[in-house]
TIPA-987882 format. One record per residue (C-alpha): residue in one letter; x, y, z negated; residue number from 0. Coordinates in nm, 2 decimals, always signed. Example, Ala and Ser with C-alpha at 12.3 -4.5 7.8 and 13.67 -1.06 7.14 Angstrom:
REM residues 2
r=A; xx=+1.23; yy=-0.45; zz=-0.78; k=0
r=S; xx=+1.37; yy=-0.11; zz=-0.71; k=1
***
This chain:
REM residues 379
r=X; xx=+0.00; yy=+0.00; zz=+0.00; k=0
r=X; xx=+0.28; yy=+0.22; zz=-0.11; k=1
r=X; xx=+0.59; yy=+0.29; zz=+0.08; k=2
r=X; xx=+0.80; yy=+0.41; zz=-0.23; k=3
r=X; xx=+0.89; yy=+0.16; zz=-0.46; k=4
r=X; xx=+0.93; yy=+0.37; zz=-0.80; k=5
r=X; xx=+1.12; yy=+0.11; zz=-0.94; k=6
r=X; xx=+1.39; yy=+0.20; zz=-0.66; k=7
r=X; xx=+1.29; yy=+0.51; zz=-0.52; k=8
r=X; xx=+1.61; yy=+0.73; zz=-0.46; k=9
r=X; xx=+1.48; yy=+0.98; zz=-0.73; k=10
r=X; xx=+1.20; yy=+1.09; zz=-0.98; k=11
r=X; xx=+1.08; yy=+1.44; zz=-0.98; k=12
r=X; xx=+0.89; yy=+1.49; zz=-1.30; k=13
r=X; xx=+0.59; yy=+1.79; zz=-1.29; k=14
r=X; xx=+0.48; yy=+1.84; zz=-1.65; k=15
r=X; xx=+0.07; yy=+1.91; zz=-1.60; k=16
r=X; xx=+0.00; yy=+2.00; zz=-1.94; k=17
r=X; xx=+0.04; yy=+1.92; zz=-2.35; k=18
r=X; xx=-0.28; yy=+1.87; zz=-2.43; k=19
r=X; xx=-0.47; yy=+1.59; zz=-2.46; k=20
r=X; xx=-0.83; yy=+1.49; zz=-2.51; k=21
r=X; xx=-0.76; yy=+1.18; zz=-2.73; k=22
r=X; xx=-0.58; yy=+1.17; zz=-3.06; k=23
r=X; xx=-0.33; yy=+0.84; zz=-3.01; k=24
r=X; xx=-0.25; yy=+0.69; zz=-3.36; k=25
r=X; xx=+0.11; yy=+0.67; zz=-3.21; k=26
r=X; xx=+0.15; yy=+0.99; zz=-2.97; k=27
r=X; xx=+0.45; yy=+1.18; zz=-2.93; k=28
r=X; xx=+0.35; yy=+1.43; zz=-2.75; k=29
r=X; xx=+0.41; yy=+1.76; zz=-2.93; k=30
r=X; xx=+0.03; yy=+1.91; zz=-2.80; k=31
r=X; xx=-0.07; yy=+2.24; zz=-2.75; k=32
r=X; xx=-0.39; yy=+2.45; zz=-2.55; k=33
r=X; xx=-0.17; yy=+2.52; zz=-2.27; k=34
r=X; xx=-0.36; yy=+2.48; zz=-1.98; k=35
r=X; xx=-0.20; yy=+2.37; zz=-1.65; k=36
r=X; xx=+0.11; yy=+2.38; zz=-1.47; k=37
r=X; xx=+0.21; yy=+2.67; zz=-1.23; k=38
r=X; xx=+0.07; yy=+2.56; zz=-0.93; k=39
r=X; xx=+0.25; yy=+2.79; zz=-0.64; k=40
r=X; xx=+0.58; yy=+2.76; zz=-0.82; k=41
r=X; xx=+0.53; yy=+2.36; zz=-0.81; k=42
r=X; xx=+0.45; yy=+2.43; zz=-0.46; k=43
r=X; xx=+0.70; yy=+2.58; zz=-0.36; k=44
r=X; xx=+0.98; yy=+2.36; zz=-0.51; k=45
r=X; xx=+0.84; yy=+2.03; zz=-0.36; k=46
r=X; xx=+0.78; yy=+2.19; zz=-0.03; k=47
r=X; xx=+1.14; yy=+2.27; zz=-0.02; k=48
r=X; xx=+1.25; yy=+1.92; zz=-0.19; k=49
r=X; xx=+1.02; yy=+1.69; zz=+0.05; k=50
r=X; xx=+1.20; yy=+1.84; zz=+0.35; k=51
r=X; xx=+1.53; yy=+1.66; zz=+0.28; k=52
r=X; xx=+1.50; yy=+1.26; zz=+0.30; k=53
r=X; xx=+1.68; yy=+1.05; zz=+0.06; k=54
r=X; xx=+1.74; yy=+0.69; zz=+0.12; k=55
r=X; xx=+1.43; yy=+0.50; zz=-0.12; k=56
r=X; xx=+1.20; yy=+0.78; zz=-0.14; k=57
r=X; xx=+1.08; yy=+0.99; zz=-0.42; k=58
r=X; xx=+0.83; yy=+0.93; zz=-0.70; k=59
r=X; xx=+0.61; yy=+1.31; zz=-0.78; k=60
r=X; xx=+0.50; yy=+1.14; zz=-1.10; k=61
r=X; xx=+0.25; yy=+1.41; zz=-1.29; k=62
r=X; xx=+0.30; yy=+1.38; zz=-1.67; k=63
r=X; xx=+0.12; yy=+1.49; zz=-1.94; k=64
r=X; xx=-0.10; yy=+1.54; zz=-2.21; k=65
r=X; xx=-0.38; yy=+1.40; zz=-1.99; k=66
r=X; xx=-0.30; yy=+1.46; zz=-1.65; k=67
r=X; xx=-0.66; yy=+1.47; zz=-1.55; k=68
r=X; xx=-0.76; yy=+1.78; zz=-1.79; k=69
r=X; xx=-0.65; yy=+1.95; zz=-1.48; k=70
r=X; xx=-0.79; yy=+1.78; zz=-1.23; k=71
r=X; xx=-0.86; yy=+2.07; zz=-0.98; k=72
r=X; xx=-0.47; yy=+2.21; zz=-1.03; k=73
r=X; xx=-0.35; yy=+1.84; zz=-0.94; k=74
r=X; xx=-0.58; yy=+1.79; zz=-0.67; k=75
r=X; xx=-0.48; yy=+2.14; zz=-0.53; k=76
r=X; xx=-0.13; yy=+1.97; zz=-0.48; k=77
r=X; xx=-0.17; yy=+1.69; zz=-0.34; k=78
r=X; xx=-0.41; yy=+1.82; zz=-0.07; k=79
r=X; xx=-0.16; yy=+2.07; zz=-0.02; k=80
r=X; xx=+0.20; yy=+1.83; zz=+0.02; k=81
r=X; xx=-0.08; yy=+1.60; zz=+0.25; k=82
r=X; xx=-0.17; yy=+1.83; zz=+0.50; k=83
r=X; xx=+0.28; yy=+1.84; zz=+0.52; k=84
r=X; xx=+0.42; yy=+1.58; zz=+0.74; k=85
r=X; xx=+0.78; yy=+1.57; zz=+0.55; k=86
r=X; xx=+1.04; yy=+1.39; zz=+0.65; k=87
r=X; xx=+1.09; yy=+1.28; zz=+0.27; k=88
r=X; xx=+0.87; yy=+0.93; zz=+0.16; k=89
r=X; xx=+0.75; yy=+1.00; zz=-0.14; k=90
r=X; xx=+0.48; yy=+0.84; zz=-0.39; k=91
r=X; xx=+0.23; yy=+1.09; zz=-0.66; k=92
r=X; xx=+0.18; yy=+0.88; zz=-0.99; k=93
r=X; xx=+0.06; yy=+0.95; zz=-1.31; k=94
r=X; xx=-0.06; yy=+0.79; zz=-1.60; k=95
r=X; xx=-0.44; yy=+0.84; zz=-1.72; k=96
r=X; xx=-0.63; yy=+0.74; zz=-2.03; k=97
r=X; xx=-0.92; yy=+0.70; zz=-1.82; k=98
r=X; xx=-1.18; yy=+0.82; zz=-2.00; k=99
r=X; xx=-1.21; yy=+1.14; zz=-1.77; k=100
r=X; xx=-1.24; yy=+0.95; zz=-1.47; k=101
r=X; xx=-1.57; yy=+1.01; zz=-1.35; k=102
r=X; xx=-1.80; yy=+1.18; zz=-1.12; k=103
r=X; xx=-1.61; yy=+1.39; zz=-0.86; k=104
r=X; xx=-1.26; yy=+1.27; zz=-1.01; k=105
r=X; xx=-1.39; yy=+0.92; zz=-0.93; k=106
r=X; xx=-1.47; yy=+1.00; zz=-0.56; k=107
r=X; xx=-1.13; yy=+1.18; zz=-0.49; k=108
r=X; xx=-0.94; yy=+0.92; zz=-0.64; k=109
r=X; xx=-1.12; yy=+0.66; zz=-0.43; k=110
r=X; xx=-1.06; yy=+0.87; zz=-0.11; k=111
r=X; xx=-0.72; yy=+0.85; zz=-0.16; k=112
r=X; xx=-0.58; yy=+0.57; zz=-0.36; k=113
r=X; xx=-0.37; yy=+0.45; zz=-0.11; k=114
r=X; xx=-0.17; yy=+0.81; zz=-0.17; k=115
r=X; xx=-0.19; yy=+0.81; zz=-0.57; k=116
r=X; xx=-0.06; yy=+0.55; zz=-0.80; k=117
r=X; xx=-0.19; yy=+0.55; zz=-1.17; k=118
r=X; xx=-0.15; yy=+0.31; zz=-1.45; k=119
r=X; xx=-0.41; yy=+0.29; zz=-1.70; k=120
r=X; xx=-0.34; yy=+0.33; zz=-2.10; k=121
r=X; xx=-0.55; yy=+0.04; zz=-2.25; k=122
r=X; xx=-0.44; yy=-0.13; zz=-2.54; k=123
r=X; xx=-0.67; yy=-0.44; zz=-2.57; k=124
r=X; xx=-1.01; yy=-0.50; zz=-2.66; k=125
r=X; xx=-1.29; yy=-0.27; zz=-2.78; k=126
r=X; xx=-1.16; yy=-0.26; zz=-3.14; k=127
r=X; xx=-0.81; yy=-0.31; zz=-3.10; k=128
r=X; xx=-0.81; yy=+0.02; zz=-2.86; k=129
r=X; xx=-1.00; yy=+0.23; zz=-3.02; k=130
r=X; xx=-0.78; yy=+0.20; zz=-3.40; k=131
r=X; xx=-0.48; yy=+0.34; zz=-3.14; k=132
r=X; xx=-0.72; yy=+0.53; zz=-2.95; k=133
r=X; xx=-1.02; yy=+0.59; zz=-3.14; k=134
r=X; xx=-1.39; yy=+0.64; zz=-2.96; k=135
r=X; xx=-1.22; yy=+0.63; zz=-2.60; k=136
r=X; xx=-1.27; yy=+0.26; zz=-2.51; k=137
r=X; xx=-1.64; yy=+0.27; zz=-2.41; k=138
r=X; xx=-1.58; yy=+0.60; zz=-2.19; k=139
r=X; xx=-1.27; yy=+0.39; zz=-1.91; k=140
r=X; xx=-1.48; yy=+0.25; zz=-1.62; k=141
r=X; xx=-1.22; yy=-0.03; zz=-1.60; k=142
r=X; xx=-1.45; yy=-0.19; zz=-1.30; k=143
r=X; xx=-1.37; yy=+0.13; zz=-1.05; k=144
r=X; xx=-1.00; yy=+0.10; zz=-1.14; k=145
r=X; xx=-0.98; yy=-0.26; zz=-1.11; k=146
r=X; xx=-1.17; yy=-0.22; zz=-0.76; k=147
r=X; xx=-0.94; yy=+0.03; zz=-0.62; k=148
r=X; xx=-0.60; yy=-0.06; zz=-0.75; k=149
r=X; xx=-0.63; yy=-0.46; zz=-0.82; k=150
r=X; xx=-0.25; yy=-0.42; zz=-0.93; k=151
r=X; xx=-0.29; yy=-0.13; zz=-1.19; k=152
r=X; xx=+0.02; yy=-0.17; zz=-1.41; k=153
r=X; xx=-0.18; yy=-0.15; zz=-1.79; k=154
r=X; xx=+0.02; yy=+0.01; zz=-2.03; k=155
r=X; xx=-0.06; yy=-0.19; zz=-2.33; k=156
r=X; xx=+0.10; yy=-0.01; zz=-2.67; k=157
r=X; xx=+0.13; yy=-0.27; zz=-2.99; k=158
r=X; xx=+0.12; yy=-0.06; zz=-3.30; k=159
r=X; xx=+0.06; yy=-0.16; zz=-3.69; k=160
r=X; xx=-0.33; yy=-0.21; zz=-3.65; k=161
r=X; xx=-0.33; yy=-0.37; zz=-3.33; k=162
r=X; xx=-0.03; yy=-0.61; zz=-3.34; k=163
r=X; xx=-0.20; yy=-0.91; zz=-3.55; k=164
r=X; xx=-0.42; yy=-0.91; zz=-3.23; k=165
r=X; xx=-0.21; yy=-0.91; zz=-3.00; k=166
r=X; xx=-0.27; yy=-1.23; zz=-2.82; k=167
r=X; xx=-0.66; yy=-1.18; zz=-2.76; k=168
r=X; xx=-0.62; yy=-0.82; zz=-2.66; k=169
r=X; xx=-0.37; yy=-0.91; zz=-2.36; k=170
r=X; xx=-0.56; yy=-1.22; zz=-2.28; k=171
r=X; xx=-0.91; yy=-0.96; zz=-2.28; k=172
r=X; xx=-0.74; yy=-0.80; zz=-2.02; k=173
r=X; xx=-0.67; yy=-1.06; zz=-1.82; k=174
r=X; xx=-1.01; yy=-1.18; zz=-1.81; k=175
r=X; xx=-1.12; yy=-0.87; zz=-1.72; k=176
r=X; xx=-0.95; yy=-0.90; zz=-1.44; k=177
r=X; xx=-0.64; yy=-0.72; zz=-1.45; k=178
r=X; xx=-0.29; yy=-0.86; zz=-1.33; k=179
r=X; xx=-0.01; yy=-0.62; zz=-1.46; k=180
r=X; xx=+0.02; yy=-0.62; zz=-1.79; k=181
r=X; xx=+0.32; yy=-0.42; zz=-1.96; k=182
r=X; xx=+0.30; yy=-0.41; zz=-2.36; k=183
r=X; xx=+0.52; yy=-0.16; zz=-2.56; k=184
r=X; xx=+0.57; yy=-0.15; zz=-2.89; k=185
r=X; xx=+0.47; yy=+0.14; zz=-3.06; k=186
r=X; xx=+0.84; yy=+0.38; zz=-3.10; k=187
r=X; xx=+0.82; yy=+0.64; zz=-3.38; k=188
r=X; xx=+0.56; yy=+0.49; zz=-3.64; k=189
r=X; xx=+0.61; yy=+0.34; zz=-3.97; k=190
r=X; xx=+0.60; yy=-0.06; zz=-3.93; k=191
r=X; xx=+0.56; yy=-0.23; zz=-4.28; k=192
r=X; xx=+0.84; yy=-0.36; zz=-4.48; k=193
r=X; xx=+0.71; yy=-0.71; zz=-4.39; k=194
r=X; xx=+0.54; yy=-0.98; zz=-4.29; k=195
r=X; xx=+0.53; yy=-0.86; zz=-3.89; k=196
r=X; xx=+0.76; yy=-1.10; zz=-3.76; k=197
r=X; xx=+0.57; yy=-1.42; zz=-3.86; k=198
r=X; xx=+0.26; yy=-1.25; zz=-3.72; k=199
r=X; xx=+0.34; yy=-1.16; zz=-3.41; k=200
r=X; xx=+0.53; yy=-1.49; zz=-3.32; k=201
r=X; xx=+0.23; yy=-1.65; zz=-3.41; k=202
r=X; xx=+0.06; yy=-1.42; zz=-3.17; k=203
r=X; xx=+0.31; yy=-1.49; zz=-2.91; k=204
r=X; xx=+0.30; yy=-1.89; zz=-2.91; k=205
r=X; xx=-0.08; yy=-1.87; zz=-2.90; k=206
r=X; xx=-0.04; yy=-1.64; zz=-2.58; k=207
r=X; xx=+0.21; yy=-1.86; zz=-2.47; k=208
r=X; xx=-0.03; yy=-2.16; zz=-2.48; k=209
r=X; xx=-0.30; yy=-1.98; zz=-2.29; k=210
r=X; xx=-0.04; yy=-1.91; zz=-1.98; k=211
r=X; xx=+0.06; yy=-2.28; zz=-2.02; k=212
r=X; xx=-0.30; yy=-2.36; zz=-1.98; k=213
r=X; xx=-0.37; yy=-2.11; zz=-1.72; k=214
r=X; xx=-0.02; yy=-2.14; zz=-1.48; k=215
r=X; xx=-0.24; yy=-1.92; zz=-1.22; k=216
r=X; xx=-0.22; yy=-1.59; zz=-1.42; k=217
r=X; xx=+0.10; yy=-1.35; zz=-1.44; k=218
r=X; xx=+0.21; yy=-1.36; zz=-1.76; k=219
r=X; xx=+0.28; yy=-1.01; zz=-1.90; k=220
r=X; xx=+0.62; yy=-0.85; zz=-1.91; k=221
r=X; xx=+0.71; yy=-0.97; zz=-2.24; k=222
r=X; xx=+0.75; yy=-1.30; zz=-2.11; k=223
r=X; xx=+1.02; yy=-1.18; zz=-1.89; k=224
r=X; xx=+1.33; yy=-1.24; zz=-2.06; k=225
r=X; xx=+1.62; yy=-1.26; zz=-1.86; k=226
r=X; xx=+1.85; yy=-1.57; zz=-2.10; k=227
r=X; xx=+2.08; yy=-1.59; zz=-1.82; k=228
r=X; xx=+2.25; yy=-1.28; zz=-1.90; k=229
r=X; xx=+2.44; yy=-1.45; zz=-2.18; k=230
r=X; xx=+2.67; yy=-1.56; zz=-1.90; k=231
r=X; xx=+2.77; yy=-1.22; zz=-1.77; k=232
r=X; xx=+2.95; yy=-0.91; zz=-1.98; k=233
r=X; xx=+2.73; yy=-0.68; zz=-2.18; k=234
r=X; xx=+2.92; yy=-0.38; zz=-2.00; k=235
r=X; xx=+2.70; yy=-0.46; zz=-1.70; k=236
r=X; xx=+2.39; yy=-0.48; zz=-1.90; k=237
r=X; xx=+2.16; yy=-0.20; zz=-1.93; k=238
r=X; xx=+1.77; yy=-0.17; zz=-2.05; k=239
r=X; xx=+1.69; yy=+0.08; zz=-1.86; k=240
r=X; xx=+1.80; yy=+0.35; zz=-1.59; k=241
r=X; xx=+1.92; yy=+0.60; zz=-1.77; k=242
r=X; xx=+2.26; yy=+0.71; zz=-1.59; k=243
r=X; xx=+2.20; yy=+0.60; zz=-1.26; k=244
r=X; xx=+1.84; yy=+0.82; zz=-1.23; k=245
r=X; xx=+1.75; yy=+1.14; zz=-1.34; k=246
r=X; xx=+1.41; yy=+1.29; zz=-1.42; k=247
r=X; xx=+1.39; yy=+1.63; zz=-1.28; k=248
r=X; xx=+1.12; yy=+1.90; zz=-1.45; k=249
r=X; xx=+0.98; yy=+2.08; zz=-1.17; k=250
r=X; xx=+0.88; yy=+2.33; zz=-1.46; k=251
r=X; xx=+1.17; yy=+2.39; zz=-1.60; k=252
r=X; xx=+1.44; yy=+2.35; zz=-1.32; k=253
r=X; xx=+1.63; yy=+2.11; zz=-1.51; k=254
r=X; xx=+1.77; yy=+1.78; zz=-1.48; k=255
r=X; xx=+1.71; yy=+1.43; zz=-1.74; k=256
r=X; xx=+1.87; yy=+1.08; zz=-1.84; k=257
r=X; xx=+1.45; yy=+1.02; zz=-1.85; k=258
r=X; xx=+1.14; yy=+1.19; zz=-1.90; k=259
r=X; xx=+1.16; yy=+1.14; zz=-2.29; k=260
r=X; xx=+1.41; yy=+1.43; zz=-2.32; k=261
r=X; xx=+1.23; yy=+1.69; zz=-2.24; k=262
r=X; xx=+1.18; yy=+1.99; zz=-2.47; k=263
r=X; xx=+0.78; yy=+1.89; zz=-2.45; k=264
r=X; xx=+0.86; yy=+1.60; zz=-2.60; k=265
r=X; xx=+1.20; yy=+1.59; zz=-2.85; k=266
r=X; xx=+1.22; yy=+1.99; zz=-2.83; k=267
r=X; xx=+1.46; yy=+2.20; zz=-2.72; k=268
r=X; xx=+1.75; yy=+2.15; zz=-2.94; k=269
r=X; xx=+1.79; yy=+1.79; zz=-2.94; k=270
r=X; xx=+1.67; yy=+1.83; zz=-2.56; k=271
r=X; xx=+2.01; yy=+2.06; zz=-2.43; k=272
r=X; xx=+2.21; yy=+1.81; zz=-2.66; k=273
r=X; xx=+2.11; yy=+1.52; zz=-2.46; k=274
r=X; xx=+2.18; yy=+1.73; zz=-2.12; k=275
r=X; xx=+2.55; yy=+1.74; zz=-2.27; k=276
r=X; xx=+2.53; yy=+1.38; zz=-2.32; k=277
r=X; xx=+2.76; yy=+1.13; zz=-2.09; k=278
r=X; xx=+2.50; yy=+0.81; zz=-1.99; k=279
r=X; xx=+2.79; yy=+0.66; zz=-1.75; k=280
r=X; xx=+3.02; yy=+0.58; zz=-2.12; k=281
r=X; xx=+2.87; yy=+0.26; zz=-2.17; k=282
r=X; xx=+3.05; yy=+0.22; zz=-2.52; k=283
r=X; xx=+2.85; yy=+0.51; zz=-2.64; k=284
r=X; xx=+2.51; yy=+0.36; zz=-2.58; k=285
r=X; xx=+2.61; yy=+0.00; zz=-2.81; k=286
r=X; xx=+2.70; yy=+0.01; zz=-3.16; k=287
r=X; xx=+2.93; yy=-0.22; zz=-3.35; k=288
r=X; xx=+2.62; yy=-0.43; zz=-3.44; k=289
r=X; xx=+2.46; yy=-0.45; zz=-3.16; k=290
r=X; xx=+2.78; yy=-0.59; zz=-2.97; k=291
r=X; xx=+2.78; yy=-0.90; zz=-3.17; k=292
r=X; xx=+2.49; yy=-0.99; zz=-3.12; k=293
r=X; xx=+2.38; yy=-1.27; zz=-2.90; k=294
r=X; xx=+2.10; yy=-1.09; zz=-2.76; k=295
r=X; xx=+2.24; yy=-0.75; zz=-2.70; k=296
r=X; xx=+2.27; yy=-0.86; zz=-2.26; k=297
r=X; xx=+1.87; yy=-0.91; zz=-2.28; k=298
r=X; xx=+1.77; yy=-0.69; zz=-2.53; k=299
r=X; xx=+1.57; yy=-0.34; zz=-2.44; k=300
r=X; xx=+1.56; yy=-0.05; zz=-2.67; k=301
r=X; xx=+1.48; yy=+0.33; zz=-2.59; k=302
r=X; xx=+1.81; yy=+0.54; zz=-2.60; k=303
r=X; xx=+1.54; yy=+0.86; zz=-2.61; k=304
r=X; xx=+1.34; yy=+0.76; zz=-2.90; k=305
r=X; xx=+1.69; yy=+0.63; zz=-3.08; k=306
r=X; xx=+1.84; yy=+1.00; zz=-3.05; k=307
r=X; xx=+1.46; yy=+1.17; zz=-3.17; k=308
r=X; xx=+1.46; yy=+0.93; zz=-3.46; k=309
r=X; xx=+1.79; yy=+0.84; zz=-3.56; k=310
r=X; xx=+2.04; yy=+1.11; zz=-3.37; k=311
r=X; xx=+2.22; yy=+0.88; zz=-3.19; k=312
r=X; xx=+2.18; yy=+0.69; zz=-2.84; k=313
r=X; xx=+2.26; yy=+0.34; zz=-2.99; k=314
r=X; xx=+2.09; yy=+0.35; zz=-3.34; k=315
r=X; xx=+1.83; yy=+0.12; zz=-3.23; k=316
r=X; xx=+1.50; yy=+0.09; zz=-3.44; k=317
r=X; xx=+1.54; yy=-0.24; zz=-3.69; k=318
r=X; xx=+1.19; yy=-0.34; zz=-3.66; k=319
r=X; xx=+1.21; yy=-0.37; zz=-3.28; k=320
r=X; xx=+1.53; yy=-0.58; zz=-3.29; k=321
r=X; xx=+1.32; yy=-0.83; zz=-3.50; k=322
r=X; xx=+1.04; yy=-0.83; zz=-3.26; k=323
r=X; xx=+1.27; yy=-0.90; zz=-2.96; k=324
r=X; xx=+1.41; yy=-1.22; zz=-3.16; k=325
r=X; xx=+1.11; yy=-1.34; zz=-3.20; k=326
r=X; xx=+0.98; yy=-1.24; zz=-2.88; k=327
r=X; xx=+1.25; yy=-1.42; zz=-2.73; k=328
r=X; xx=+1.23; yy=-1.71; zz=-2.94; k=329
r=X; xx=+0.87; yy=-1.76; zz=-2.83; k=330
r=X; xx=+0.95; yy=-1.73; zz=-2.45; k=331
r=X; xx=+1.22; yy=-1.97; zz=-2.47; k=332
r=X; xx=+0.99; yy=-2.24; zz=-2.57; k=333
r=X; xx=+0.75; yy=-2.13; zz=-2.35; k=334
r=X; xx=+1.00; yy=-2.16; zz=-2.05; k=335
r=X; xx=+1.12; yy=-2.48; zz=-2.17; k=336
r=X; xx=+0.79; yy=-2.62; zz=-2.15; k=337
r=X; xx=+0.70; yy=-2.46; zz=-1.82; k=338
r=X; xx=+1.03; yy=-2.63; zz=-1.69; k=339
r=X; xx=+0.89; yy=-2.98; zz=-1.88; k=340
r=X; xx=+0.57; yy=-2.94; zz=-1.68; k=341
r=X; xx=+0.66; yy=-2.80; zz=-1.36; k=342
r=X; xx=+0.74; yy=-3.12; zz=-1.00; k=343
r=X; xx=+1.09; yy=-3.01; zz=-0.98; k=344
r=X; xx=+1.05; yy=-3.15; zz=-0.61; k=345
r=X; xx=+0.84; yy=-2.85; zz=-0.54; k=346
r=X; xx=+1.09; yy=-2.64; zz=-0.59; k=347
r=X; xx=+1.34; yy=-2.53; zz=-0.36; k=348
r=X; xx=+1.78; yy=-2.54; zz=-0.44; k=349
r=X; xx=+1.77; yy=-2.17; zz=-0.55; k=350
r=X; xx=+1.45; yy=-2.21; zz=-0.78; k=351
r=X; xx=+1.62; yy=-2.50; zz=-0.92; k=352
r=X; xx=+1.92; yy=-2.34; zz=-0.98; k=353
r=X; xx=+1.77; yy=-2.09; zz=-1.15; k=354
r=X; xx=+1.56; yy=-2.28; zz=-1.39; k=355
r=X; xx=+1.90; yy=-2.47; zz=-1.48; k=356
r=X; xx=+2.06; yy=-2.20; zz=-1.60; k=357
r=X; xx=+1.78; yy=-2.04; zz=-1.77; k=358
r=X; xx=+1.70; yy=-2.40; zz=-1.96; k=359
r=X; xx=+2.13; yy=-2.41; zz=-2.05; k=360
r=X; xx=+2.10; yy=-2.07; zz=-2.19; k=361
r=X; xx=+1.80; yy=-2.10; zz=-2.40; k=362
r=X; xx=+1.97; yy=-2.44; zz=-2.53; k=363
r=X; xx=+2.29; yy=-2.22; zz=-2.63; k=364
r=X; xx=+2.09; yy=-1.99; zz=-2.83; k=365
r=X; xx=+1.90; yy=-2.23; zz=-3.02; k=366
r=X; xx=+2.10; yy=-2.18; zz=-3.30; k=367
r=X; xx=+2.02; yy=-1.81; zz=-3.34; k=368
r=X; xx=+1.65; yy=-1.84; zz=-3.25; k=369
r=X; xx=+1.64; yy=-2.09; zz=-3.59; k=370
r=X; xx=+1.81; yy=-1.81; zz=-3.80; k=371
r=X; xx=+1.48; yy=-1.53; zz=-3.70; k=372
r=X; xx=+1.29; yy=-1.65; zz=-4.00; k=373
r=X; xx=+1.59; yy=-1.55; zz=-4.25; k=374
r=X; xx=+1.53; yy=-1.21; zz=-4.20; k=375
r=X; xx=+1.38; yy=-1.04; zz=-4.52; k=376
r=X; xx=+1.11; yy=-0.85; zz=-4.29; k=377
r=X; xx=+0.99; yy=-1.19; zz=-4.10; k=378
***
């Protein structure tokens, strides 16, 4: 549908839309004010001039708020207006919505031109689940219209304290309602209690594991895709996410980011012109001593951003999340072994078998570290 693919598009040009929001997220970040909408002609301007000069993968416009749709008219003003342009540059408009303001004329726009704008949808499991992180909003998302127009919506799926003891049923509610893409987050900047979430949710992840062995024809969600086969290959060429090699431009502000986490919006603008003086290409800066020895550290992910708002530094990861990744990862290694168990290896071709050898030898290499997880005081 989409001739950019974001995840490799040559760069990301960020247009802050606004900081408010019409929803009160147990778990925002956002720092939210009454501001209303972007400046539309200065916007304008810039991407006219950017969209003129053709990079190799494209561009991704992505429209970040607040929630973009508050101002609806300003954003459809743009588009219509970078439409009507035949640029040389390939580019993709994206934002993320809450989707409780997509109705009426909003509908009918989007619907007119989805194969131009990519969303994903905030939805964090079923009716009561969502609304503890999101409260009243559930009953307001016409998840049939998005589900209809984009069948691949990526669902951004946020696990916090009062939603992570249902985790299971609220991403297997969203498979039966028919979505596909499922990527669950945990919840960064929130107090997590002192214990007793790690036995939860590996209990929650074995019985989701059990419902994808039972159901092979549904995409398990992304935290079932844990890449063991990095224990083979040197941590310096492991990375959880792009920072360094992508920027995030703010159209608004003229300035350029390791990632749309660091803008003054969000972390302010101190820690926000420290981070512009920070060097992402030093790999040895974004790893601590701790996190070097451990087994994991070539498959973990952690936010660098959320690390340096929290704990003022790049590689202070969060405690809790390291604990949730161990278990996560001890769950999805069982879950692959059995998957291998059950899978007609003559179905498979050389390179799929290849594959599922070295991802079976790694999990059995870890197996002594997956049996320490329930020594930690927080399990």
């Amino acid at each position: 549908m989409f001739e950019v693919n974001s995840a490799s598009c040559s760069r990301k040009l960020c247009i802050f839309t606004n900081s408010n929001c019409n929803l009160r997220c147990t778990y925002c970040y956002e720092n939210k004010t009454e501001e209303s909408s972007f400046n539309f002609e200065h916007i304008k301007l810039q991407l006219d001039s950017l969209l003129r000069e053709p990079t190799e993968h494209g561009t991704l416009i992505k429209l970040h708020g607040g929630e973009p749709f508050l101002v609806f008219k300003q954003i459809q003003n743009l588009c219509e207006f970078l439409w009507q342009h035949n640029y040389p540059e390939k580019y993709i408009i994206h934002t993320t919505t809450n989707g409780t303001l997509i109705h009426g004329p909003i509908q009918d726009w989007l619907q007119a031109n989805k194969h131009h704008f990519s969303i994903k949808l905030s939805v964090d499991g079923k009716r009561e689940s969502h609304n503890k992180n999101r409260p009243g909003s559930f009953e307001k998302i016409d998840f049939a219209f998005f589900i209809k127009n984009w069948p691949n919506i990526p669902i951004k799926m946020t696990v916090s304290p009062a939603s992570i003891s249902d985790f299971a049923e609220n991403v297997i509610f969203l498979h039966k309602l028919g979505f596909k893409n499922i990527l669950p987050s945990f919840a960064e900047m929130v107090k997590w209690p002192k214990s007793g979430m790690g036995k939860i949710f590996f209990e929650e992840m074995e019985k989701l594991s059990s419902y994808y062995l039972r159901h092979p024809e549904v995409k398990p969600c992304t935290f079932f895709n844990v890449p063991f086969e990095n224990i083979y290959i040197s941590s310096d060429n492991c990375r959880p996410c792009t920072i360094g090699s992508k920027t995030a431009y703010d159209l608004n502000t003229g300035k350029s980011y390791p990632c749309h986490l660091f803008f003054e919006s969000v972390c302010g603008k101190k820690k926000s012109e420290e981070l512009l003086a920070f060097d992402f290409s030093k790999k040895n800066l974004l790893t601590n001593a701790h996190c070097s020895q451990c087994p994991f550290v070539t498959m973990c992910s952690t936010c660098y951003a959320a690390n340096y708002i929290i704990r003022g530094n790049v590689a202070a990861r969060d405690e809790w999340l390291c604990l949730f990744n161990r278990c996560r990862y001890r769950a999805v290694a069982q879950y692959e072994y059995n998957l291998a168990i059950n899978n007609e290896l003559h179905e498979k071709t050389e390179v799929e078998k290849i594959q599922m050898y070295k991802k079976i030898k790694a999990i059995r290499t870890l197996l002594p570290f997956f049996e320490s997880i329930e020594n930690d005081p927080r399990w």
